[in-house]
KOLVEXTOR-439313 format. One record per residue (C-alpha): residue number from 1; residue in three letters; x, y, z. Coordinates in pm, whole numbers, plus 50000, padded with zeros to 5 digits. Example, Ala and Ser with C-alpha at 12.3 -4.5 7.8 and 13.67 -1.06 7.14 Angstrom:
2
R_1_ALA_51230_49550_50780
R_2_SER_51367_49894_50714
//
This chain:
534
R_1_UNK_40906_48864_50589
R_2_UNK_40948_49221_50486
R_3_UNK_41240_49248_50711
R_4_UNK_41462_48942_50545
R_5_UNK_41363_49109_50217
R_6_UNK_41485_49473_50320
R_7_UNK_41822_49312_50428
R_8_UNK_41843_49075_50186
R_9_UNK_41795_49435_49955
R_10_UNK_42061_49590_50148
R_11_UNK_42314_49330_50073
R_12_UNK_42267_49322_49734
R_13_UNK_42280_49718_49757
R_14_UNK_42624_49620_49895
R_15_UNK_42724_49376_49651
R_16_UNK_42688_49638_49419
R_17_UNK_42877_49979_49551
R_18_UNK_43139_49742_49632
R_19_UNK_43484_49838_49446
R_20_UNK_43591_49484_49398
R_21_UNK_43429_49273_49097
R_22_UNK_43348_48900_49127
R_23_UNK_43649_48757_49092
R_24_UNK_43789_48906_49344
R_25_UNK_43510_48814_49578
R_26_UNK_43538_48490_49496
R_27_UNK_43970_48481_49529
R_28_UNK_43844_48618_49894
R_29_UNK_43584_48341_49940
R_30_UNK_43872_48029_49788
R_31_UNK_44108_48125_50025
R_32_UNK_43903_48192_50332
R_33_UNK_43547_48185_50484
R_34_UNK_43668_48500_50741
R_35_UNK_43463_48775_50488
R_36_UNK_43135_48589_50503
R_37_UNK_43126_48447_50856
R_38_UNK_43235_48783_51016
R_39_UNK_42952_48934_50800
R_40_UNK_42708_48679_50895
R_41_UNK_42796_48749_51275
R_42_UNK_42810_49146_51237
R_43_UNK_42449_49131_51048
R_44_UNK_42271_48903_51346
R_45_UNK_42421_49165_51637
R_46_UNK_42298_49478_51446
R_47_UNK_41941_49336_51323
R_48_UNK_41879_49261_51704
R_49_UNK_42059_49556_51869
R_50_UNK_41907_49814_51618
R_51_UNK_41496_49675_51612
R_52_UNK_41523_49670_51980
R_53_UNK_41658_50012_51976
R_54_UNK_41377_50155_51732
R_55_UNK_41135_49906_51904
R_56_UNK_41182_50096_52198
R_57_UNK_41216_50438_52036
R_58_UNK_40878_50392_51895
R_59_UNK_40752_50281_52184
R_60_UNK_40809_50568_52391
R_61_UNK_40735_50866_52096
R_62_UNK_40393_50684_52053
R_63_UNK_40234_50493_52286
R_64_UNK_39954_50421_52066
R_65_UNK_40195_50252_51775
R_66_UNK_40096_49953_51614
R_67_UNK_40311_49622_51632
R_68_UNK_40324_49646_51279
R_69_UNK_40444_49996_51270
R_70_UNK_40694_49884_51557
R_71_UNK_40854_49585_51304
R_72_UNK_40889_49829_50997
R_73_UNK_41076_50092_51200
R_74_UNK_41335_49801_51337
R_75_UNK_41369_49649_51023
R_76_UNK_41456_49977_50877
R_77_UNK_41754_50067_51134
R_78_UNK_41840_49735_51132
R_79_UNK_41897_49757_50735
R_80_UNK_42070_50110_50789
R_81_UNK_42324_49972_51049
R_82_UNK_42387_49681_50855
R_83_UNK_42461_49926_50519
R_84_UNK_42736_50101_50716
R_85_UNK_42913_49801_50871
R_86_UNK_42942_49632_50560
R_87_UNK_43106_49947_50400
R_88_UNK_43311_49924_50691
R_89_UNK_43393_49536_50631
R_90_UNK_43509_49624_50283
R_91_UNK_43712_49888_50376
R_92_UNK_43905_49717_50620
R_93_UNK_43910_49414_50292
R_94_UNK_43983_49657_50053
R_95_UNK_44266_49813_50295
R_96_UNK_44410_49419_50338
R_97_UNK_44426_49356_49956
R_98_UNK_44627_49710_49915
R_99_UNK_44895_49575_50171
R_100_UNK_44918_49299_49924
R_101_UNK_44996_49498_49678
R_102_UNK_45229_49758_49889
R_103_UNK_45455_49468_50014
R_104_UNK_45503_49357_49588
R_105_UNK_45564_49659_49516
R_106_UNK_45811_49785_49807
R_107_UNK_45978_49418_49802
R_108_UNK_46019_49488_49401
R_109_UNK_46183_49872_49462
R_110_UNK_46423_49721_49740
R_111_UNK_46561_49451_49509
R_112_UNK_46586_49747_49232
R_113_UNK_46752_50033_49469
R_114_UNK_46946_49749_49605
R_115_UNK_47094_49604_49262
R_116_UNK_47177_49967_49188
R_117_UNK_47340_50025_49507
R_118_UNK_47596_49800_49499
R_119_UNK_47670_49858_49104
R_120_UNK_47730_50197_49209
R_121_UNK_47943_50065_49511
R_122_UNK_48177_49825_49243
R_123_UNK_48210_50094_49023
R_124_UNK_48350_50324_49341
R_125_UNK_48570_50078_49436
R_126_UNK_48727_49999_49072
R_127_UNK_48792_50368_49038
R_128_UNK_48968_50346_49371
R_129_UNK_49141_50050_49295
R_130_UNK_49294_50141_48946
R_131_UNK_49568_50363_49082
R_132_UNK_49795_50169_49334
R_133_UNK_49945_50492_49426
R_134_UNK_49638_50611_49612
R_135_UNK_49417_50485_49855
R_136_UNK_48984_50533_49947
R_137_UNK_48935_50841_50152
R_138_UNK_48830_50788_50485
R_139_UNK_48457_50927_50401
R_140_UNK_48450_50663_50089
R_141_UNK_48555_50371_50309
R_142_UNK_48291_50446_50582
R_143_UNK_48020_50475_50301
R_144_UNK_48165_50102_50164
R_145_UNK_48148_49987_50522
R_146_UNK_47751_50105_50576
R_147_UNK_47672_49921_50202
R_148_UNK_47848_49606_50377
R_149_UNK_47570_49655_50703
R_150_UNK_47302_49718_50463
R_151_UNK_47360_49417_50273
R_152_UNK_47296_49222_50515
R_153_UNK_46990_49358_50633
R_154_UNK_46853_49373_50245
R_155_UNK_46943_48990_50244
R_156_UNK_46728_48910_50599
R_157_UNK_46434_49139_50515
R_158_UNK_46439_48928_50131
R_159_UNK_46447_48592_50337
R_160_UNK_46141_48709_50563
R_161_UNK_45939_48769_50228
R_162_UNK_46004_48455_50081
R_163_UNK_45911_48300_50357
R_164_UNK_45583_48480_50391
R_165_UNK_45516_48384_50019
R_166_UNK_45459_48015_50146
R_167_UNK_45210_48078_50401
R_168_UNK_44809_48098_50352
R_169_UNK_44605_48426_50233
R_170_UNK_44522_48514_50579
R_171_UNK_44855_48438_50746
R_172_UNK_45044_48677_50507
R_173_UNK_44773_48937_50524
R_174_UNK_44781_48968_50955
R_175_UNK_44816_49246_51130
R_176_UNK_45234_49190_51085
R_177_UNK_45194_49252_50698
R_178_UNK_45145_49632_50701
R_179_UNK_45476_49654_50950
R_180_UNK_45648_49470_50740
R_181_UNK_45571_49638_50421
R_182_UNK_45665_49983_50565
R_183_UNK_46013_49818_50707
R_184_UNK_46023_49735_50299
R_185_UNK_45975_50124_50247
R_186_UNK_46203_50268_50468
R_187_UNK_46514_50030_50353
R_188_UNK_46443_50154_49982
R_189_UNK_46470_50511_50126
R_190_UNK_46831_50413_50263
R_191_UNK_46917_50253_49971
R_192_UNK_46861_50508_49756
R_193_UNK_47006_50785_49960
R_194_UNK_47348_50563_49999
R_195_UNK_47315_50547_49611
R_196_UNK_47312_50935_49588
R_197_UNK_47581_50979_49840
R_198_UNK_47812_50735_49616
R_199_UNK_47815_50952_49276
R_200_UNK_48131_50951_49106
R_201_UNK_48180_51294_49084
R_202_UNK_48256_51290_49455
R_203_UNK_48651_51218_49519
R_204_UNK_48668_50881_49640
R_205_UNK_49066_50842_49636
R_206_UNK_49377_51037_49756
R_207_UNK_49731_51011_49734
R_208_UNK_49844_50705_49941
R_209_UNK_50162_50793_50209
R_210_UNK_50483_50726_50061
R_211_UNK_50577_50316_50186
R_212_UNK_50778_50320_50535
R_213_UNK_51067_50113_50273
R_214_UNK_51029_50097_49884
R_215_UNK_51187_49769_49837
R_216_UNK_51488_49738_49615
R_217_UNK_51545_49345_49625
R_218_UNK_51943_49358_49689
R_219_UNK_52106_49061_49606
R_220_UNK_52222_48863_49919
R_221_UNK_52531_48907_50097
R_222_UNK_52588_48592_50263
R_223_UNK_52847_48469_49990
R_224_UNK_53038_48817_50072
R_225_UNK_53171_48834_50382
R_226_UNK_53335_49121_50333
R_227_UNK_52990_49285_50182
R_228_UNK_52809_49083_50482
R_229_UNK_53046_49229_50752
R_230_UNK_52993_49586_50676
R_231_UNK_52627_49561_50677
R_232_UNK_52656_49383_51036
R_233_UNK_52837_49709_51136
R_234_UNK_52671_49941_51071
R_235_UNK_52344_49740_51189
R_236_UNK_52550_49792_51515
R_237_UNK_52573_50146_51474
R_238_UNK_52223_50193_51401
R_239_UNK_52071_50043_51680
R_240_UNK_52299_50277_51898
R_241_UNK_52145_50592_52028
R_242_UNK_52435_50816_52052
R_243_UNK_52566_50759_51671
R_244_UNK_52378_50982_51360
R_245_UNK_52582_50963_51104
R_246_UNK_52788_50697_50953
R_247_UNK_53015_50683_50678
R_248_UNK_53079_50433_50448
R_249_UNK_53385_50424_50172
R_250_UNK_53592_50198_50008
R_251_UNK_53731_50190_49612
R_252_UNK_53499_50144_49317
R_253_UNK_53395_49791_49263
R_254_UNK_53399_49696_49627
R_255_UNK_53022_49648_49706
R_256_UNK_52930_49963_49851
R_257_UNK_52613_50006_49676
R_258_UNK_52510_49697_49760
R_259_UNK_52565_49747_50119
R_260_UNK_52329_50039_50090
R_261_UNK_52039_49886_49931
R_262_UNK_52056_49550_50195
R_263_UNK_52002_49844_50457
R_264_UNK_51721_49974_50267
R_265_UNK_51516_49598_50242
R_266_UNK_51682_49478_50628
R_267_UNK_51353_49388_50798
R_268_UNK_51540_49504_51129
R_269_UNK_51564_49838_50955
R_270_UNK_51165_49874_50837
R_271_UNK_51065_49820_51204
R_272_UNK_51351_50105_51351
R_273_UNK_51242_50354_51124
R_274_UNK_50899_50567_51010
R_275_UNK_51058_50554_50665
R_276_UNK_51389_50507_50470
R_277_UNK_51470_50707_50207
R_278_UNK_51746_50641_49966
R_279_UNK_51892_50837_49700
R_280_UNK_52214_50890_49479
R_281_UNK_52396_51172_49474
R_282_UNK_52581_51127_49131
R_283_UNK_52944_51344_49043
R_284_UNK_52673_51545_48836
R_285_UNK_52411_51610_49080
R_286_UNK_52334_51870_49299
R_287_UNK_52172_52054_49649
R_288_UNK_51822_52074_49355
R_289_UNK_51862_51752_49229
R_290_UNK_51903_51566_49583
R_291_UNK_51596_51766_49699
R_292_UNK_51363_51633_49437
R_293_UNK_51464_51282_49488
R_294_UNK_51361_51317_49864
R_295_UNK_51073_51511_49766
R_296_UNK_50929_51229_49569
R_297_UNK_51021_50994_49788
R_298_UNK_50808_51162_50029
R_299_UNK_50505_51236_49802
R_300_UNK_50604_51606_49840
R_301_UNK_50502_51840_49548
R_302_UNK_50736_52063_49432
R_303_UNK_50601_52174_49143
R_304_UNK_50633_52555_49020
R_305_UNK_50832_52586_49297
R_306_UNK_51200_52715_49222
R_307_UNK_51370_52840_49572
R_308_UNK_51567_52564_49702
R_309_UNK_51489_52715_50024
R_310_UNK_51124_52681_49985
R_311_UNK_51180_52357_49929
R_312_UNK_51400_52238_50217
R_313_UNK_51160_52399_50457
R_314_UNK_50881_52123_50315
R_315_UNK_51116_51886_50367
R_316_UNK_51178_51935_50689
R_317_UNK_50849_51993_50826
R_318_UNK_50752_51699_50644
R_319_UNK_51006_51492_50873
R_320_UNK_51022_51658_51176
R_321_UNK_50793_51430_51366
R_322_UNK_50912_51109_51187
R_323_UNK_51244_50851_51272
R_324_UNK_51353_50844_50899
R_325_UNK_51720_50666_50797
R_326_UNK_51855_50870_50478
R_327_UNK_52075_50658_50305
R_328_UNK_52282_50848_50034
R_329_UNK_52500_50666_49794
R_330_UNK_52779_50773_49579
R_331_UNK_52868_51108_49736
R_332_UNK_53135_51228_49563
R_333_UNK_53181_51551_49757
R_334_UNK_53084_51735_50086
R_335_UNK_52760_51895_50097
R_336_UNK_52545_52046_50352
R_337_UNK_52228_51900_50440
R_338_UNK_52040_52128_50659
R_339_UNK_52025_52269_50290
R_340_UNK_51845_51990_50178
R_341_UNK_51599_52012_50446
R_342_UNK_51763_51737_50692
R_343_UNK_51791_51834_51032
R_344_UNK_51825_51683_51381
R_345_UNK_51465_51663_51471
R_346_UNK_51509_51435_51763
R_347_UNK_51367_51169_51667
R_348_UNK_51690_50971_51662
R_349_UNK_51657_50988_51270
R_350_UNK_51982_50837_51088
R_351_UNK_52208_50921_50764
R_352_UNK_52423_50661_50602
R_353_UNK_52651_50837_50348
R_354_UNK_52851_50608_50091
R_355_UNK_53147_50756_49913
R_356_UNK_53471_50653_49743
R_357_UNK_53669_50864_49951
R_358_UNK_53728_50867_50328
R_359_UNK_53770_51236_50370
R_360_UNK_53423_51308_50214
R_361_UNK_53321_51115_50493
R_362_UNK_53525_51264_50773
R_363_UNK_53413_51636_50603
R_364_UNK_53073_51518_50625
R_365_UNK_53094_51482_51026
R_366_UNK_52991_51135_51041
R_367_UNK_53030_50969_51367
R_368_UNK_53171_50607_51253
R_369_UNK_53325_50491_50959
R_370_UNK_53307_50176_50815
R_371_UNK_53562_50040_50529
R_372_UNK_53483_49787_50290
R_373_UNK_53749_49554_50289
R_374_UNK_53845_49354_49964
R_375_UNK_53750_48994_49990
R_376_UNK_53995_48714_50057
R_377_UNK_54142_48476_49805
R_378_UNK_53936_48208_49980
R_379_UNK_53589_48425_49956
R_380_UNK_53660_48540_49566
R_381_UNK_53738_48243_49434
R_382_UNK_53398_48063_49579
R_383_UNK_53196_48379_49416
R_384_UNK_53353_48366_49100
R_385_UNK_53310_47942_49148
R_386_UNK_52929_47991_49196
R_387_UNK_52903_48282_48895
R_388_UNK_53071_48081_48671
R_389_UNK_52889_47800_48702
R_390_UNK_52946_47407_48598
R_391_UNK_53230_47544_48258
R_392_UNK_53484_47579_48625
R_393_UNK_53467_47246_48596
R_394_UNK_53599_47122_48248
R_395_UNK_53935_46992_48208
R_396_UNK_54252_47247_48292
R_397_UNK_54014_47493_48333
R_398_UNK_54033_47572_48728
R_399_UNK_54430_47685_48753
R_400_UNK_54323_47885_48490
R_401_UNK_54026_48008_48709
R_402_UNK_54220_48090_49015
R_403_UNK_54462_48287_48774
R_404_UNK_54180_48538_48642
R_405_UNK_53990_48549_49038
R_406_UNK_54385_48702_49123
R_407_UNK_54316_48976_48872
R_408_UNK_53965_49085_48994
R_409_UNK_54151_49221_49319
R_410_UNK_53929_49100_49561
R_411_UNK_53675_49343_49472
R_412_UNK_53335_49185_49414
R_413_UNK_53185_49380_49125
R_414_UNK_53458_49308_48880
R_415_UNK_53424_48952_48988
R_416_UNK_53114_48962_48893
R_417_UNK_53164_49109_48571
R_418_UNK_53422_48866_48465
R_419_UNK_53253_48542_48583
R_420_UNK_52983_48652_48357
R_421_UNK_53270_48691_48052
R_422_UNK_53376_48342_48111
R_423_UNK_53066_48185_48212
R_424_UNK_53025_48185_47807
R_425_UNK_53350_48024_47743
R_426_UNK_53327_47618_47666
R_427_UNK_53652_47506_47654
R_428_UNK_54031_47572_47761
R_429_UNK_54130_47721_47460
R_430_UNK_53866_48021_47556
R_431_UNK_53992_47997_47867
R_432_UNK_54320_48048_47829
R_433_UNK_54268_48340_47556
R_434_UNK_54025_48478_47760
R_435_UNK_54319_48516_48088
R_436_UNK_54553_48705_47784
R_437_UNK_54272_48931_47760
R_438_UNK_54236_49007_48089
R_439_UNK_54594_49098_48146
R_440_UNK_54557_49365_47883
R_441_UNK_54290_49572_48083
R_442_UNK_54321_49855_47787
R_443_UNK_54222_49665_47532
R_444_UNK_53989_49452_47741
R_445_UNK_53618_49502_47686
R_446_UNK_53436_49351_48008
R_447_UNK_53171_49495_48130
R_448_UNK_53301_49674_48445
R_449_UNK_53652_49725_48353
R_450_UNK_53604_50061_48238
R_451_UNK_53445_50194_48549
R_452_UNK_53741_50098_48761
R_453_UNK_53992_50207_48498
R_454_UNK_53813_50522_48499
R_455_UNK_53808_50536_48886
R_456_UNK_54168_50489_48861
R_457_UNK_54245_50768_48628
R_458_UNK_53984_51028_48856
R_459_UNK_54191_50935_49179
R_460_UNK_54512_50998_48989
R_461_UNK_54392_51325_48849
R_462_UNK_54280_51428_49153
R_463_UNK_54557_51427_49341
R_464_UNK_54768_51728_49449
R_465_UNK_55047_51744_49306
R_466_UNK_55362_51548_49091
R_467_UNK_55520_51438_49374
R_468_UNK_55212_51207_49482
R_469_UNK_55170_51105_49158
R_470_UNK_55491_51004_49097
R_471_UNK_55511_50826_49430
R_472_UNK_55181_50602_49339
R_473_UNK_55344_50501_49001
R_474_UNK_55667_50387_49203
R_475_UNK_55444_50142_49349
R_476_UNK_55385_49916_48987
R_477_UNK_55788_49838_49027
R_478_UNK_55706_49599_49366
R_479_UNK_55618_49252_49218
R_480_UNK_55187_49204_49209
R_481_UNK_55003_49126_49547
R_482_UNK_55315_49164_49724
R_483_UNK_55291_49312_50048
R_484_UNK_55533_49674_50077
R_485_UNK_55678_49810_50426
R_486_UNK_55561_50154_50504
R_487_UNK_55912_50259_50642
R_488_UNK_56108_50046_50344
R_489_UNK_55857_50218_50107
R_490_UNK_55937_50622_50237
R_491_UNK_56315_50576_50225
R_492_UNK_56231_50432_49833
R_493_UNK_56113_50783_49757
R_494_UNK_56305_50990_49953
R_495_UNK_56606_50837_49822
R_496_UNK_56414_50828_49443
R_497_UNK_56425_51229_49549
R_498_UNK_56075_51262_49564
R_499_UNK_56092_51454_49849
R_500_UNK_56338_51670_49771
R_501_UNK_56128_51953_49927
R_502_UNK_56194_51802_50240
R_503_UNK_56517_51955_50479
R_504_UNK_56580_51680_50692
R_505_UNK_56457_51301_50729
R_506_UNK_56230_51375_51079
R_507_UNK_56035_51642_50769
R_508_UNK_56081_51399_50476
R_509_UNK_55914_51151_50665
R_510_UNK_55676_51333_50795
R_511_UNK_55613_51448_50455
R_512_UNK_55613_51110_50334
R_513_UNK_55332_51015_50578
R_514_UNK_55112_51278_50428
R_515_UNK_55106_51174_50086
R_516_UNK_55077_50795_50170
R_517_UNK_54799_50920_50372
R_518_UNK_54672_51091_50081
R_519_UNK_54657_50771_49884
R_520_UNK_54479_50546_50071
R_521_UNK_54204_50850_50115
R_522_UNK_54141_50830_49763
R_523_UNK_54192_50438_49767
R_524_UNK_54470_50447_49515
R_525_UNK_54661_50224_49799
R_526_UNK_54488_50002_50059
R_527_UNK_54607_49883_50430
R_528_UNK_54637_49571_50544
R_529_UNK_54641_49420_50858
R_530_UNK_54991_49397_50907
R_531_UNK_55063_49718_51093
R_532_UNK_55357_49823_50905
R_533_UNK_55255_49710_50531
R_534_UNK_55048_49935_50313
//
């Protein structure tokens, strides 16, 4: 009897230093019977394994020991023993209901670090994205591409815990909890130290390459065969090794700028080349001015830097391991361009130069030439059909059209230009005012017209000397579109006296070959196939 009462004494001794108050106690007890049974158990071992120990240790110290004395000594270690194992028992509870806690509190941080995480990663990538001229450094793509890993293991590791919220008390609080909980732990670490590595005031962006082709969207060509041809050509010259540079000329008005910008969007073209580069080398421009157009093109900077020789060095290192094509348009005279910063790096890199005038060509040492015929009566009048539109087809109106197509020339920008003039004209009357106009080209005002008038007048300026001069104006006394006989058309001036210079006819005509020459260089006068017609 005294021994259930000491025990009983120590339990309630227990009860009492225990850091948990009733209600926990009694959320331990609803859930589970594993507290009480296991202290049940634990109590029976030590009351037996204890008295017989002090049993026996009494025993031996004093033979002469009562049984009474024997059962007070047991009951005492037995209440002694039982003390410290039930400290121990609520330890190891207390230690269960902390993981509890830990894994609410961890799972609460990770959803926190995490939600921060990838606001910090959206913000990164809408800084990145706001300038289409750069691109995420490769250091800020890796860090976007360990958020993407780490999202997915923040998703698993939040599926595991709400599936451990549906078990029982004792299932979520096994051995596996405390694991789990520190896995919890350790992904808030990462998360948090990816969240420091992402701060703004790193640089998450730099300058993207310049594009292998900047498109220009050039209309199509397939309605100008004469356009169409010349960019078939020179697709043949391209794709052959042995050929550099190629030039292409042909009178104002004739479609050589749209040649040049079809080469810049061919698809053919973006896959033979590293990068294409075009620029425009206007009658104003210059060595400096054609260097900064390339130098942009090629995301160069140039600024504060004002020796042109400085410059072309960039340039060239800058393209001496690439294929480029440099097409230059509108070259109105010959210019170096090792100067620029172009040289023969051996990468079979190409230059396309168009120009108004063959001999800029031929000075520029190109290796083909390429002239862009006018187009056929048959191919003008279906563009100027198609430009005009459905007003072709109104009553009297198409003799009418056929007359104006015979005043463009052939050459498909002023065909253009006019078809748009008439396109706004409604009846015959307009029509047939409009075709009076047109035969006035002074007093004309079509959009176009004074670009080739002005053309006209540069070429005529240009040339050398009265004689030539006077020997293109001979040519407005030979009816229109007629075709004129070289030979018939040097015995015209020598006889006119134009000559004169000359001492015999073998000289005159030899002379006479120079300035017709001359001429068609400046495409004041045009060939045609008929081998002895100019």
């Amino acid at each position: 009897m005294e021994v259930v009462e000491t025990f009983e004494n120590v339990l309630r001794f227990m009860k009492a230093s225990s850091p948990f108050n009733d209600h926990s106690v009694h959320e331990l007890h609803r859930d589970s019977d594993f507290a009480a049974v296991h202290v049940q158990n634990v109590s029976l071992e030590l009351i037996n394994d204890a008295s017989l120990s002090c049993i026996y240790s009494v025993a031996v110290s004093d033979p002469a020991s009562s049984k009474s004395d024997m059962v007070e000594a047991a009951a005492t270690a037995a209440a002694v023993e039982a003390y410290r194992d039930g400290k121990s028992l609520i330890a190891y509870v207390g230690r269960k209901i902390n993981c509890a806690n830990d894994l609410e509190k961890n799972f609460r941080r990770l959803t926190e670090e995490a939600e921060k995480l990838f606001a910090r990663r959206d913000d990164v990538e809408a800084e990145a994205n706001k300038d289409k001229t750069k691109k995420k450094t490769k250091e800020c793509e890796a860090w976007i591409g360990r958020i993407k890993n780490v999202e997915n293991e923040v998703q698993e590791l939040e599926n595991e815990f709400r599936k451990r919220r549906k078990r029982s008390w004792k299932q979520r609080h096994s051995l596996s909890a405390p694991n789990f909980s520190k896995r919890l732990a350790e992904k808030c670490e990462e998360l948090h130290s990816l969240w420091a590595e992402g701060g703004l005031e790193t640089e998450a962006v730099v300058e993207r390459p310049p594009e292998p082709v900047r498109l220009m969207h050039a209309p199509k060509t397939e309605d100008k065969p004469s356009i169409h041809c010349a960019v078939e050509e020179i697709l043949g010259y391209l794709r052959d090794c042995s050929v550099k540079r190629i030039g292409l000329w042909g009178t104002v008005g004739i479609g050589k700028t749209t040649i040049m910008h079809n080469l810049n969007d061919d698809e053919e073209i973006g896959k033979m080349f590293d990068i294409v580069i075009s620029a425009s080398v206007s009658k104003e421009s210059s060595i400096e001015k054609l260097q900064k157009a390339i130098a942009q093109r090629l995301k160069l900077s140039t600024e504060g830097i004002g020796d042109p020789h400085e410059i072309s060095w960039r340039i060239s290192k800058e393209l001496e391991n690439k294929r480029y094509l440099l097409l230059l348009d509108e070259v109105w005279s010959v210019f170096d361009l090792q100067a620029v910063g172009l040289h023969d790096n051996n990468q079979d890199s190409k230059v396309v130069l168009a120009s108004r005038y063959q001999h800029v060509c031929s000075d520029m040492e190109v290796d083909e030439l390429v002239n862009v015929k006018r187009l056929s009566e048959a191919d003008a009048w279906k563009m100027f059909r198609e430009k005009v539109g459905r007003n072709i087809n109104l009553p009297g109106v198409e003799p009418l059209g056929h007359l104006v197509v015979t005043e463009c020339a052939g050459l498909p920008l002023l065909i253009d230009r006019v078809a748009r003039y008439f396109r706004k004209k409604d009846n015959i009357n307009l029509w047939r005012d409009g075709l009076r106009s047109l035969r006035k080209w002074p007093s004309v005002k079509i959009q176009g017209m004074d670009e080739v008038l002005e053309f006209l007048k540069f070429c005529y300026d240009k040339l050398d000397d009265e004689g030539q001069k006077i020997c293109f104006l001979y040519g407005a006394l030979f009816p229109e579109d007629s075709d004129v006989y070289i030979d018939y058309l040097l015995e015209c001036w020598r006889a006119e006296g134009f000559l004169s210079d000359a001492v015999d006819f073998t000289e005159a005509r030899d002379r006479g070959h120079g300035i017709l020459h001359e001429l068609i260089d400046v495409s004041l006068l045009e060939k045609v196939k008929k081998s002895k017609a100019c």
